[in-house]
N, C-alpha and C positions, 0 to 999 in steps of 0.2 A: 104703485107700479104693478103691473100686470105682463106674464109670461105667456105668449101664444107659441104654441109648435107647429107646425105644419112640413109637408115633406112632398116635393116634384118627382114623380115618377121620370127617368129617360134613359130610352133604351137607345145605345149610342149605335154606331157604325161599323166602330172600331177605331184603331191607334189614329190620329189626327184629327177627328172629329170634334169640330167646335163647335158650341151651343148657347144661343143669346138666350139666357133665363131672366134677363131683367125684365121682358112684358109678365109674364108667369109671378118674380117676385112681387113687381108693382100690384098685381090684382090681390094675392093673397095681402097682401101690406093692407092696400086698401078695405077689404073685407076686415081685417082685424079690428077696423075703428079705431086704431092706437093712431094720436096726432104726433107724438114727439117720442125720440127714443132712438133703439140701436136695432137693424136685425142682421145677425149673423147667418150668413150662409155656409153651409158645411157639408160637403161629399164624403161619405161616408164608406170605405175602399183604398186600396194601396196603389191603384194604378191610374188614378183621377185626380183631375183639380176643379180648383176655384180660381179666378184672375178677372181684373175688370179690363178692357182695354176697347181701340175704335174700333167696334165689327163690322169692317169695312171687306172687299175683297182683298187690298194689297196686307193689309196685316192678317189676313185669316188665312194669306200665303206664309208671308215673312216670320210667324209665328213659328209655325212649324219648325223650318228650316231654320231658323235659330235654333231651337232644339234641336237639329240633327247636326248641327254644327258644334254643340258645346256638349252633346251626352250622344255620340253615335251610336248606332244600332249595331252595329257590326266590329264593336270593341270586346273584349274577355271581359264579362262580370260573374264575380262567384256565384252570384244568385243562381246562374243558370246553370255554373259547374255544380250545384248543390240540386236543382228541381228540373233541368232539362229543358224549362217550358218556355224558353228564348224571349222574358219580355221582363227580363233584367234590367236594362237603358228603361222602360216603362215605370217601374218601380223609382228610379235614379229620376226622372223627368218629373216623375210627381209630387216626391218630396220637394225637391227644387222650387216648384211652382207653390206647393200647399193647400192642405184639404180645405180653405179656409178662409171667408174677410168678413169684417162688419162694416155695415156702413151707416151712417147716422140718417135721420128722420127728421124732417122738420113739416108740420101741418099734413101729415099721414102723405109727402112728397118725399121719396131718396133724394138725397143729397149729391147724387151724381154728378160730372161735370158734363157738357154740354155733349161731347163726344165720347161720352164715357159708359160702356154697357158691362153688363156683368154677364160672364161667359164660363162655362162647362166646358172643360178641359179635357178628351179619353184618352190617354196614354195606353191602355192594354191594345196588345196584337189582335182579340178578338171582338165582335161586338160585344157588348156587357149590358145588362137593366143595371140600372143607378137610381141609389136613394138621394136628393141633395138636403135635407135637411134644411130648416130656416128656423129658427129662434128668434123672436120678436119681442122686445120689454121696450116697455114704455109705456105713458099714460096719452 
């Protein structure tokens, strides 16, 4: 078994910005030469995620807004009675969602479903650079 690292530079927009990294994973995957296996994708950051879903326009609305609907912005979070820096619901958004998935590999192909992309997640109120990390084991 053999472990490849690799890491997606993105510099996001700020809080709702969503980000299709699956063409970006599939090429690093490809280049690896690994046919079978797992590679983990991983955001590295308290105010970001990882999620795969349809990146279509109505979900890349509805996404959002679910989140403003189950983690408001404009609720009392101590994070911010403690640092001031009002992206407390950010923090709360991210963990919720996860720095974090793996997805399996068959003949150096993700395993995706058909309508299924992997997506970069910004929850911070300002733009941010993001490391996303990818781990890749397989043979």
């Amino acid at each position: 078994m053999q472990v490849i690292t690799r890491t997606i530079l993105i510099r996001s927009k700020g809080e709702g910005d969503m980000i299709d990294i699956t063409p970006e994973t599939s090429k690093i995957l490809t280049q690896s030469k690994l046919n079978d296996g797992i590679v983990t994708i991983f955001v590295s950051g308290s105010t970001a995620a990882v999620t795969t879903i349809e990146y279509e326009p109505g979900l890349r609305q509805d996404f959002p807004q679910m989140l403003s609907r189950i983690i408001p912005r404009d609720m009392e979070y101590q994070h911010e009675n403690m640092w001031h820096d009002g992206n407390g619901h950010s923090h709360v958004r991210a963990s919720l969602i996860g720095p974090s998935l793996t997805i399996p590999f068959k003949d150096g192909t993700l395993l995706l479903g058909t309508w299924q992309q992997i997506v970069f997640l910004e929850m911070d109120i300002s733009k941010r650079e993001r490391k996303v990390i990818l781990q890749i084991m397989g043979e």
